[in-house]
MMTF fields as JSON, N, C-alpha, C and O atoms, coordinates in Angstrom:
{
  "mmtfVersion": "1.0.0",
  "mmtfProducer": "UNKNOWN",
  "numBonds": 495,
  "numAtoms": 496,
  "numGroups": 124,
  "numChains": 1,
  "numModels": 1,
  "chainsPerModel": [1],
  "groupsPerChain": [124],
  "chainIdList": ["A"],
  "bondAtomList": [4, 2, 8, 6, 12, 10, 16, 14, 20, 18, 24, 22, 28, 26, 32, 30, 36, 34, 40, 38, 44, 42, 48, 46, 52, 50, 56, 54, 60, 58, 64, 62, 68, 66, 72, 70, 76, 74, 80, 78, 84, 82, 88, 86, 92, 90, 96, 94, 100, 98, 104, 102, 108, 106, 112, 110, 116, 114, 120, 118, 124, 122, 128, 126, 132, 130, 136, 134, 140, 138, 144, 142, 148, 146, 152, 150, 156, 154, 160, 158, 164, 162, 168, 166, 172, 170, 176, 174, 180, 178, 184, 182, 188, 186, 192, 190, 196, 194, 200, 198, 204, 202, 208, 206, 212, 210, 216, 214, 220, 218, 224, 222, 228, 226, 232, 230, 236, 234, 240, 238, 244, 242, 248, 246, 252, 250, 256, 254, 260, 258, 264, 262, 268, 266, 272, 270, 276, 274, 280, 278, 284, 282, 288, 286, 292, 290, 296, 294, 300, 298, 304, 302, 308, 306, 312, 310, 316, 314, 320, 318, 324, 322, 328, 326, 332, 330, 336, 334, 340, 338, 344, 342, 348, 346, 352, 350, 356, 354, 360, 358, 364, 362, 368, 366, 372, 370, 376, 374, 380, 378, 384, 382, 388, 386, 392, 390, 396, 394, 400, 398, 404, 402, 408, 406, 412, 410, 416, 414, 420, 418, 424, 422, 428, 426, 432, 430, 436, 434, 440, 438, 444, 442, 448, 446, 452, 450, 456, 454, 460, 458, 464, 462, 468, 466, 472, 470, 476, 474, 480, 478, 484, 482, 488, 486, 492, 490],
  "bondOrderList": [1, 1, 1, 1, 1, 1, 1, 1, 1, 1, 1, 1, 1, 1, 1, 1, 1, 1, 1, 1, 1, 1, 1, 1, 1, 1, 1, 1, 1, 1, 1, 1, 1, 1, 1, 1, 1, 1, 1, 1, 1, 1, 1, 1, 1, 1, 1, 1, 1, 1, 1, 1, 1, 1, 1, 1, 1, 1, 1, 1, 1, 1, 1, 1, 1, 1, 1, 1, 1, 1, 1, 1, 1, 1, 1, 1, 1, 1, 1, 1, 1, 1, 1, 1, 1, 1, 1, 1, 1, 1, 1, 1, 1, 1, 1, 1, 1, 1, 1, 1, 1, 1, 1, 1, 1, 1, 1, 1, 1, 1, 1, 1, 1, 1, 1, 1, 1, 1, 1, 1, 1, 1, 1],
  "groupList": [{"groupName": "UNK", "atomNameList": ["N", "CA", "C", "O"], "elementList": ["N", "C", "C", "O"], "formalChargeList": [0, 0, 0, 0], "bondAtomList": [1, 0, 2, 1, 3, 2], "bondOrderList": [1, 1, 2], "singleLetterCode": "X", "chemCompType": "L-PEPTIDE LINKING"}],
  "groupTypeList": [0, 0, 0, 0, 0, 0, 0, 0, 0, 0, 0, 0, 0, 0, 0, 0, 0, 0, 0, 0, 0, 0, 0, 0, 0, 0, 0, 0, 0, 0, 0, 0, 0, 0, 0, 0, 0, 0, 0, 0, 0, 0, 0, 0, 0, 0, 0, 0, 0, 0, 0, 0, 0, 0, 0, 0, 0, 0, 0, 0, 0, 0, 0, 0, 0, 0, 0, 0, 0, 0, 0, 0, 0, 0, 0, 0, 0, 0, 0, 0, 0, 0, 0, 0, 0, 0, 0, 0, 0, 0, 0, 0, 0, 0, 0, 0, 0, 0, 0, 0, 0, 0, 0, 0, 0, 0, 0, 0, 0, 0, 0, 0, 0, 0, 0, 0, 0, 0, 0, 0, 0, 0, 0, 0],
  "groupIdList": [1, 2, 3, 4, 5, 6, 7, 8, 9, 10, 11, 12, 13, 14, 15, 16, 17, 18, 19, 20, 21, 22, 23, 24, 25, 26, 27, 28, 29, 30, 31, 32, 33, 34, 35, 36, 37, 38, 39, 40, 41, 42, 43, 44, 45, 46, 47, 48, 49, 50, 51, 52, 53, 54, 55, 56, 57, 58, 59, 60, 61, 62, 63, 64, 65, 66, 67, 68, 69, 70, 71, 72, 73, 74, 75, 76, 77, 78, 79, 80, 81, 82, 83, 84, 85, 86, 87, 88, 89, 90, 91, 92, 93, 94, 95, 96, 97, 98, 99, 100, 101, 102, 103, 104, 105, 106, 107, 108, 109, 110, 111, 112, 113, 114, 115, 116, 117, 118, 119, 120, 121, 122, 123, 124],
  "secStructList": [7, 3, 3, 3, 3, 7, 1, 1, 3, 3, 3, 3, 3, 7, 2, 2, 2, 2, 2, 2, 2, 2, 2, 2, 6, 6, 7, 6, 6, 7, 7, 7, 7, 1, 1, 1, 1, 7, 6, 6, 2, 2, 2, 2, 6, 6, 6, 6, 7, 7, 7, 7, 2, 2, 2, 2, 2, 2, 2, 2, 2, 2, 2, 2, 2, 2, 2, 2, 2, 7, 4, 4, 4, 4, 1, 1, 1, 7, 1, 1, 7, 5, 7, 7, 3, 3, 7, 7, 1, 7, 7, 7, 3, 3, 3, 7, 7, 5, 7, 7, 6, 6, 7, 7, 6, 6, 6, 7, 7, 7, 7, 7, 5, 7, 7, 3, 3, 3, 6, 6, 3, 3, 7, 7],
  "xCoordList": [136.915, 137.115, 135.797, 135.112, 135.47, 134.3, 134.956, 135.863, 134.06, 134.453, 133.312, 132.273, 133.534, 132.476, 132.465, 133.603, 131.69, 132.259, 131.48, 130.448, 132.154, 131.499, 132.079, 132.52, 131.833, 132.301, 134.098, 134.735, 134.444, 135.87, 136.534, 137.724, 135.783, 136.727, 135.914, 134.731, 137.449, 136.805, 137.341, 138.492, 136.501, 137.126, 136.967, 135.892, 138.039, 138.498, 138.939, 139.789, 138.225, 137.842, 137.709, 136.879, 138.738, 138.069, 137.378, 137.521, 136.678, 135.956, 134.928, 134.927, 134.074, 133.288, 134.643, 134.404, 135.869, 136.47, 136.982, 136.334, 137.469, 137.944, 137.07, 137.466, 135.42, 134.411, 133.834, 133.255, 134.346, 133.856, 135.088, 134.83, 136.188, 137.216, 137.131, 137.648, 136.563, 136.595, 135.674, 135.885, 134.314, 133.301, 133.774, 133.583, 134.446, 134.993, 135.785, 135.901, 136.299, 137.495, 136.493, 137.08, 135.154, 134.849, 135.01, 134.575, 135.822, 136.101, 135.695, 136.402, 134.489, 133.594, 133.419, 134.019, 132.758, 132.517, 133.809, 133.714, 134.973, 136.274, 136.269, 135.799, 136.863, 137.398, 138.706, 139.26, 139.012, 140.302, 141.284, 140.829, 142.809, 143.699, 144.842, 144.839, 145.804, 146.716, 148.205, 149.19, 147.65, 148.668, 148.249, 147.057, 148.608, 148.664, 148.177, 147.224, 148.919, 149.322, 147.823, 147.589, 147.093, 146.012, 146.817, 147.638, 146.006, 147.029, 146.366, 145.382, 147.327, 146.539, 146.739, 146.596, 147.084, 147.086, 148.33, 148.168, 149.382, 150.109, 150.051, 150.845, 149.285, 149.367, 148.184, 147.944, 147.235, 146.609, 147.292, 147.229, 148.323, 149.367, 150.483, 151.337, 150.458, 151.275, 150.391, 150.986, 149.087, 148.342, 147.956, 147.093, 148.448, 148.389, 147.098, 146.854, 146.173, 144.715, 144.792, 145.366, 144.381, 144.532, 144.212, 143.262, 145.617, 145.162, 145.095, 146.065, 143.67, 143.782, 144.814, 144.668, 145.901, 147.242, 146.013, 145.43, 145.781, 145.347, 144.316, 144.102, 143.469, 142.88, 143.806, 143.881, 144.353, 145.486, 146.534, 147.088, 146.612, 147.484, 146.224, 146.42, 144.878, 144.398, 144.065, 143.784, 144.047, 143.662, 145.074, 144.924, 146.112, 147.77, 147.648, 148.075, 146.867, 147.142, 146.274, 146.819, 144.996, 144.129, 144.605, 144.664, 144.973, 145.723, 147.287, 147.793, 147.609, 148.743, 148.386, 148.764, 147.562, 146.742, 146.181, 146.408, 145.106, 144.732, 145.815, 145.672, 146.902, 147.83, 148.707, 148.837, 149.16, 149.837, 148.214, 148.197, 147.281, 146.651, 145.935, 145.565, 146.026, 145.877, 146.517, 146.222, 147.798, 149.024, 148.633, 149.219, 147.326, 146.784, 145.931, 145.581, 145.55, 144.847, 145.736, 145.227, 146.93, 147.913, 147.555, 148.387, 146.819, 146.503, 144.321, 143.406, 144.361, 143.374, 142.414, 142.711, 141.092, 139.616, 139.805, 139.48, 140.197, 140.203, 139.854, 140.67, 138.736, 138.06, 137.232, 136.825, 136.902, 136.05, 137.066, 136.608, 138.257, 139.657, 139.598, 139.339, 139.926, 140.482, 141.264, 141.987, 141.269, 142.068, 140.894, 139.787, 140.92, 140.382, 141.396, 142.246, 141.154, 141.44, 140.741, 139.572, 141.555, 141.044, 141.277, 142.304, 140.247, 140.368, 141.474, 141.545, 142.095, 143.189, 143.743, 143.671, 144.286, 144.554, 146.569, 147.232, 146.861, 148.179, 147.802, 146.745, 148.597, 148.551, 150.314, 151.194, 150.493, 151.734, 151.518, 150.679, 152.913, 153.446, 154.651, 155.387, 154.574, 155.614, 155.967, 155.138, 157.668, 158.023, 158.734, 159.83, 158.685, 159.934, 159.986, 159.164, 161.89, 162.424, 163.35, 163.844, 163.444, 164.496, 165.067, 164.441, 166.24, 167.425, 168.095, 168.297, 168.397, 168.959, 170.02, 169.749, 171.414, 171.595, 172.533, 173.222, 172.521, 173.209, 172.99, 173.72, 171.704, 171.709, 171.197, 171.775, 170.43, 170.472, 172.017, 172.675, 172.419, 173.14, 173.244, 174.291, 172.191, 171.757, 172.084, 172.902, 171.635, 171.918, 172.287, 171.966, 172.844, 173.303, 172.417, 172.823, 171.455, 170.485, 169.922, 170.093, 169.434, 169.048, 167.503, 166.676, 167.232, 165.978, 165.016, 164.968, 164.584, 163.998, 162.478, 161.857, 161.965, 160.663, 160.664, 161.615, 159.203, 158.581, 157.597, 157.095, 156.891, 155.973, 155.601, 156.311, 154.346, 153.906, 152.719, 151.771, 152.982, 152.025, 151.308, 151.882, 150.085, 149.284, 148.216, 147.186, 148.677, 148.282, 147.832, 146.642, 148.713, 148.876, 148.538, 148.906, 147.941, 146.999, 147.906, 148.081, 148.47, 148.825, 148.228, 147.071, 149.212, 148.304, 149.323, 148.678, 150.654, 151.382, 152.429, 153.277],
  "yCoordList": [133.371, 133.335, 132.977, 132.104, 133.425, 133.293, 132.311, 132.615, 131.045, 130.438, 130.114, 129.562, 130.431, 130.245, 129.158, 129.232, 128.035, 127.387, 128.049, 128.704, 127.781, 128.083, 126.702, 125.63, 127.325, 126.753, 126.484, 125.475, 127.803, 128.087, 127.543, 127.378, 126.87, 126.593, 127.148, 127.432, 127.151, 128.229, 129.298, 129.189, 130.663, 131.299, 132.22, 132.743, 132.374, 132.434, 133.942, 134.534, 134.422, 135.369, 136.152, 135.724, 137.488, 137.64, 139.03, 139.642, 139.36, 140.247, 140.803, 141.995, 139.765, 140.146, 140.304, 141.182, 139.592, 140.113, 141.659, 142.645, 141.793, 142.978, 144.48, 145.509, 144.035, 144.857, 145.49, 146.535, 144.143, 143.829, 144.667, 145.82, 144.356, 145.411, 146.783, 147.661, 146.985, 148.832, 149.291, 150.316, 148.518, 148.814, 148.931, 150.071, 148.099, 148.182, 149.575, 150.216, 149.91, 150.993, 152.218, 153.297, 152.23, 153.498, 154.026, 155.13, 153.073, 153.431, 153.057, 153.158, 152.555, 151.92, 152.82, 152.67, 153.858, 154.919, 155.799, 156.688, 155.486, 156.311, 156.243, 155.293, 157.387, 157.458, 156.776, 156.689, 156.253, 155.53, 157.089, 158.19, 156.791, 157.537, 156.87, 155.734, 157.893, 157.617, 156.912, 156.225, 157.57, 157.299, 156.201, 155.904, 155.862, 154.932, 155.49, 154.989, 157.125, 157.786, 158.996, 160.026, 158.252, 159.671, 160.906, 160.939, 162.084, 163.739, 163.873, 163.334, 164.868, 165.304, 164.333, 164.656, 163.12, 162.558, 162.568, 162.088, 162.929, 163.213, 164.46, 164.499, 165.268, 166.724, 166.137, 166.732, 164.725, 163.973, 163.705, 164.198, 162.388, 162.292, 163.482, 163.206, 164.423, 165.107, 166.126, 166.885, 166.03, 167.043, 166.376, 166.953, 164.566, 163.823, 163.083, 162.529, 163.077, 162.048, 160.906, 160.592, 159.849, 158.534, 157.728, 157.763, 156.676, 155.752, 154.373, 153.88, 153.776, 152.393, 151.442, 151.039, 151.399, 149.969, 148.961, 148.837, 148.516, 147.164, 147.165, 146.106, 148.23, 147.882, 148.12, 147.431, 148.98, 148.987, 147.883, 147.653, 147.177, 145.812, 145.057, 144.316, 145.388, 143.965, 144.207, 143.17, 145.46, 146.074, 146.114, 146.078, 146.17, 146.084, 144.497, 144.373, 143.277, 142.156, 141.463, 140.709, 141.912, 141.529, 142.335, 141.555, 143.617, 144.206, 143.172, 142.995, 142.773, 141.791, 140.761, 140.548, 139.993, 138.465, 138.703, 137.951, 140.329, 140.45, 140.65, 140.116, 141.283, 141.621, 139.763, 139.347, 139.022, 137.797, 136.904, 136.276, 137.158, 136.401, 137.128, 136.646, 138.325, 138.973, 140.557, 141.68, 139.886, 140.871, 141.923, 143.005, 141.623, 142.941, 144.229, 145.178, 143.948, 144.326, 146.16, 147.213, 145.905, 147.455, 147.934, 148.81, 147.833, 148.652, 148.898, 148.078, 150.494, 150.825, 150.449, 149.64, 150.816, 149.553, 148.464, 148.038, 147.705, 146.191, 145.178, 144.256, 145.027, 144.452, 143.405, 142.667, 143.419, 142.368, 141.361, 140.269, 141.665, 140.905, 139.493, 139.09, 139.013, 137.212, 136.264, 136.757, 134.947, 133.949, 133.317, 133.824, 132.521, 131.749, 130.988, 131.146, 129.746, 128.399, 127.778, 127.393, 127.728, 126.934, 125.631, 124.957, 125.39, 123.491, 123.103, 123.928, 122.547, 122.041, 120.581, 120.357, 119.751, 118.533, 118.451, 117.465, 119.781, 119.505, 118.866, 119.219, 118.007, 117.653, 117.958, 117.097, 119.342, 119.425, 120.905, 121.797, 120.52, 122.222, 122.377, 121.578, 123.714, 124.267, 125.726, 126.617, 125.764, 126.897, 127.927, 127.796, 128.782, 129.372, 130.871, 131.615, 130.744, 131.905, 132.836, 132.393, 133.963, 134.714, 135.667, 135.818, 136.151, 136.952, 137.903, 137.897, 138.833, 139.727, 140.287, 141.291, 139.293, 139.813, 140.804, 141.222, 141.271, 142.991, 143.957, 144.789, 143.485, 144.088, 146.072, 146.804, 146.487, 147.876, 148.55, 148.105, 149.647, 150.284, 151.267, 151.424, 151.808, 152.731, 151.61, 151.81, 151.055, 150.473, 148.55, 147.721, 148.372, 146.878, 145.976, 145.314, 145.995, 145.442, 143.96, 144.176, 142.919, 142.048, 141.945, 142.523, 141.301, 141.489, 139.992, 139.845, 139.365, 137.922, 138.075, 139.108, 137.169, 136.83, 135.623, 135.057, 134.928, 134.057, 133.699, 134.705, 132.536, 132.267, 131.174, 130.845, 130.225, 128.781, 128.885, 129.669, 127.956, 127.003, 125.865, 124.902, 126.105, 124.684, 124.275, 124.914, 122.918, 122.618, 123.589, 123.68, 124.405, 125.474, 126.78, 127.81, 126.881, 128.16, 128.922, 128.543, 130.246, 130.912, 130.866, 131.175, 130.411, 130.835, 131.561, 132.221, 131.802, 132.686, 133.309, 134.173],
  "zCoordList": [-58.855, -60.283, -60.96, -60.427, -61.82, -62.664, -64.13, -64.904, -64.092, -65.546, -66.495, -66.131, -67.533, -68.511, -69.624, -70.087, -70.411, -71.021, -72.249, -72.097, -73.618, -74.998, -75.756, -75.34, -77.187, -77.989, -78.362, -78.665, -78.176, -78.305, -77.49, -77.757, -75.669, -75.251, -73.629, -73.439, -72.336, -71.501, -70.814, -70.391, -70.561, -69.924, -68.699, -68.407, -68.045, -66.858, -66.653, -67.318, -65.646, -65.302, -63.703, -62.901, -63.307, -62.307, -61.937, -60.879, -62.922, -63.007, -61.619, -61.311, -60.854, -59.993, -58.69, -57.861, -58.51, -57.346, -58.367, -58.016, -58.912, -59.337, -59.0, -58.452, -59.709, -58.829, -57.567, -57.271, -56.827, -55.535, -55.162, -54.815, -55.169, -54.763, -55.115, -54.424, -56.06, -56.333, -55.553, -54.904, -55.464, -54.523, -53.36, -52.937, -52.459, -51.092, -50.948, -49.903, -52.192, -51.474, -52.074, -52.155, -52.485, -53.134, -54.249, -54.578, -55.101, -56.288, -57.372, -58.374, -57.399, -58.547, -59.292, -60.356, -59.195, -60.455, -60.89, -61.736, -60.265, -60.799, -62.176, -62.802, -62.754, -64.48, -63.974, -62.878, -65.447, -65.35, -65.309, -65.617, -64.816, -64.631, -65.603, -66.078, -65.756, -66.831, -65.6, -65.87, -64.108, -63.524, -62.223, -62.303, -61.626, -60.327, -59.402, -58.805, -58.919, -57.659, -57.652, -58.285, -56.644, -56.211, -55.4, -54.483, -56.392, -56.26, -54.914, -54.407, -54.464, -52.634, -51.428, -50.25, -51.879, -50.829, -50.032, -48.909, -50.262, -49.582, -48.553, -47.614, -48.713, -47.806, -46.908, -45.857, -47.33, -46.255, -45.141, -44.015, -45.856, -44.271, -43.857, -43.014, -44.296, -43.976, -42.866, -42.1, -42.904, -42.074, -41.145, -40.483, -40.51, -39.651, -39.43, -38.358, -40.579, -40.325, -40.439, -41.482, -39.662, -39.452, -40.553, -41.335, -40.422, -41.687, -40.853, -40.277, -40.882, -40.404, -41.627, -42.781, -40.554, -40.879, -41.012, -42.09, -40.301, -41.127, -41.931, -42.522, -42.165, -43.566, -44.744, -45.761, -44.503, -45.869, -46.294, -47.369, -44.822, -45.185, -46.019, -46.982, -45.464, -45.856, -47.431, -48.031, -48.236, -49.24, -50.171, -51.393, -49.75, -49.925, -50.919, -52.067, -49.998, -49.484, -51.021, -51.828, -51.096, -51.931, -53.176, -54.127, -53.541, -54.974, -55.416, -56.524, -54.383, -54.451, -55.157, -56.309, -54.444, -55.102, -56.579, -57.527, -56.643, -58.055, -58.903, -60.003, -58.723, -59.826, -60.374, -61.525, -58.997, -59.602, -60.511, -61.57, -59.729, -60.446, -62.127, -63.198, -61.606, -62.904, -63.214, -62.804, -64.391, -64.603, -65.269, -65.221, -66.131, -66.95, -66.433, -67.135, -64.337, -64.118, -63.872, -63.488, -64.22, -63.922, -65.279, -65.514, -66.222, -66.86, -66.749, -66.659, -66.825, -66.632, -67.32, -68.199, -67.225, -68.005, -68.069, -69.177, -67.405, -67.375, -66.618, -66.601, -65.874, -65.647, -65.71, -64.812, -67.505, -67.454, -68.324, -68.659, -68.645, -69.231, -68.491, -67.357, -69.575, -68.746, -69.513, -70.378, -69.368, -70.077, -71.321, -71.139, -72.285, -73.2, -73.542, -74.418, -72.407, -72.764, -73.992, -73.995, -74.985, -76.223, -76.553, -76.472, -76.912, -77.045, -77.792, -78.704, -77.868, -78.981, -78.11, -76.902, -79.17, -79.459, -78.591, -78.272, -78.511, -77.782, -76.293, -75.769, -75.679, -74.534, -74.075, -74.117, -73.668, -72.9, -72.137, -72.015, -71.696, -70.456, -71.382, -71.962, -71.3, -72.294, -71.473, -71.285, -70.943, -70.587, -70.896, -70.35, -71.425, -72.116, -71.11, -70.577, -71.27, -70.072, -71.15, -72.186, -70.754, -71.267, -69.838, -68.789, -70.132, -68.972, -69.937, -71.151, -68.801, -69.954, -68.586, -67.926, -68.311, -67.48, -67.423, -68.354, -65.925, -66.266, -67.604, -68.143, -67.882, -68.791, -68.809, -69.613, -68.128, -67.545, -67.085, -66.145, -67.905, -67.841, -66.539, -65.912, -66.273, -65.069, -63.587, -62.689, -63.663, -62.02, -62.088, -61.236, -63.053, -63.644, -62.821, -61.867, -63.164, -62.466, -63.964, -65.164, -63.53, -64.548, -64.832, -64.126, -65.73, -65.98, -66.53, -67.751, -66.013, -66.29, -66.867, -66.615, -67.543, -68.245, -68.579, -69.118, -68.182, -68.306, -68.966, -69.467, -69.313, -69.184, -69.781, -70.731, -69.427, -69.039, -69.976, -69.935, -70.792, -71.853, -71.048, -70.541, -71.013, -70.595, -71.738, -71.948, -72.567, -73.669, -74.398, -74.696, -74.758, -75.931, -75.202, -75.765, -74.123, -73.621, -72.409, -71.251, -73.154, -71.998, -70.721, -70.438, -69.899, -68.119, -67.35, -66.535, -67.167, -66.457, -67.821, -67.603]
}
C-alpha cells in the first residue's frame, strides 16, 4: 500500500501493486475494455495448450486480495484511485447495513450491503 500525508489528511493507495500486477501478466499497455472476458481465449483451451494451474491460482489469488482490498479496481482506468482519510474531530466506528431479502424475483435470491465509517472516513 502506498500512503501519502497532505494537508487534507491521508491517502491510501494501491496503485504500485495494481501496476506491478499488470506488468506480471503482460498487460500494462492494454486499452481499457468495456468487458472482463478476453475474446479467443476460449478456442485457446479448446485447441488443448497448456495452462500452468498454479500460476493462475497464484494470479486468481492476488486479483482476489486487490478486488477486497480495492472494490473500485472492477472498473476500468483505475489505478491510481484510493482512500482520503480526512482529518476531522469525530472519534467513532460507524456501521450501517441494508438487506433486501428475497428480494430478486428471478432466482429469490437476497441481497446485503455494507459499509464501515472510521471517524467519518469510508474504509469498507
Amino acid at each position: 500500500m502506498e500512503i501519502a500525508r497532505s494537508k487534507r489528511g491521508i491517502y491510501v493507495s494501491q496503485r504500485k501493486y495494481t501496476l506491478d500486477l499488470l506488468e506480471e501478466t503482460g498487460m500494462l499497455d492494454c486499452k481499457a475494455s468495456k468487458t472482463p472476458i478476453e475474446l479467443g481465449n476460449k478456442d485457446r483451451m479448446l485447441k488443448g495448450e497448456p495452462i500452468d494451474k498454479g500460476r493462475y491460482q497464484q494470479l486468481v489469488g492476488k486479483l482476489i486480495y486487490l478486488s477486497h482490498t480495492r472494490p473500485n479496481i472492477a472498473f476500468a482506468g483505475t489505478p491510481g484511485k484510493g482512500l482520503i482519510l480526512k482529518k476531522t474531530v469525530e472519534r467513532k466506528v460507524e456501521v450501517f447495513t441494508d438487506a433486501d431479502w428475497v428480494g430478486s424475483i428471478d432466482d429469490r435470491k437476497s441481497t446485503l450491503g455494507y459499509c464501515t465509517l472510521l471517524w467519518g472516513n469510508l474504509v469498507t
